[in-house]
ZAMARGU-4260 file (C-alpha; in steps of 0.2 Angstrom, whole numbers, plus 5000, padded with zeros to 4 digits):
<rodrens>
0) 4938/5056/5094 | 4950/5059/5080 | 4948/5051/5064 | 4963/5042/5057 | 4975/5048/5041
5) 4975/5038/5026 | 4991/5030/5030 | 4987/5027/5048 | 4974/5015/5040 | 4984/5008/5029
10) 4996/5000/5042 | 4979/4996/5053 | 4972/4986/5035 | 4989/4977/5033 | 4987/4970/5051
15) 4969/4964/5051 | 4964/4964/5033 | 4970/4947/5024 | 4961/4955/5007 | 4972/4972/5008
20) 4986/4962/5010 | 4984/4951/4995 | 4978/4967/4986 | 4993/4974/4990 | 5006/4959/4985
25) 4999/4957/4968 | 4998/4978/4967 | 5016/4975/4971 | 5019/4958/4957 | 5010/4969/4944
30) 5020/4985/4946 | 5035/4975/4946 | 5030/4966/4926 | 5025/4981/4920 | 5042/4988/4924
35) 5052/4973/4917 | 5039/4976/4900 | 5045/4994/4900 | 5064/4991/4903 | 5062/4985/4884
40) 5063/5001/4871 | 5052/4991/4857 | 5035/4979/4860 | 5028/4968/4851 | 5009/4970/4850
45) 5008/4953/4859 | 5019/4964/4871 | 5009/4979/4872 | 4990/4970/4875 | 4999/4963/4889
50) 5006/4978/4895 | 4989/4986/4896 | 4981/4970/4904 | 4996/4974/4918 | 4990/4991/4919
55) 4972/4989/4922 | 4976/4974/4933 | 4985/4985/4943 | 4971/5000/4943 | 4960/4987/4947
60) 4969/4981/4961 | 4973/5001/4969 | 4955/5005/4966 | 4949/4991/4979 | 4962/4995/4992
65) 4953/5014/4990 | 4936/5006/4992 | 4943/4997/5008 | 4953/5009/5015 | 4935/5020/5014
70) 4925/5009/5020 | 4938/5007/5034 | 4933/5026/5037 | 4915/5027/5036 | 4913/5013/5048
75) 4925/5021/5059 | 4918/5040/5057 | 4899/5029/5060 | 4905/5022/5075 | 4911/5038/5083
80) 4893/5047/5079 | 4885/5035/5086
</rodrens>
């Protein structure tokens, strides 16, 4: 049995997983304030401890949709072993 891309599981995860998807809107919600933030050409420091909350919201939020989408994996590879 093959094993699947990463983007073959990606559409399986949006289907079945109600975490990935969440993971994925607010993904989505923070990319999009961060983008407003950097429309603008100055920041207020107020501005800019915000901007990096954003940002590590948002790596926060990629690095669990990794963890899923691997976990996705291992249990499918562990099921095909076995």
């Amino acid at each position: 049995m093959e094993l699947l891309s990463d983007s073959e599981v990606i559409d399986i995860l949006r289907k079945e997983s109600e975490e990935y998807r969440r993971l994925e809107e607010e993904h989505k919600n923070l990319e999009e304030m961060l983008s407003e933030i950097d429309k603008r050409k100055f920041l207020s420091t107020e501005e800019e401890i915000e901007r990096k909350r954003i940002q590590k919201q948002k790596l926060l939020k990629k690095d669990r949709m990794a963890e899923i989408i691997r976990d996705y994996k291992r249990q499918m590879f562990q099921g095909v072993i076995n």
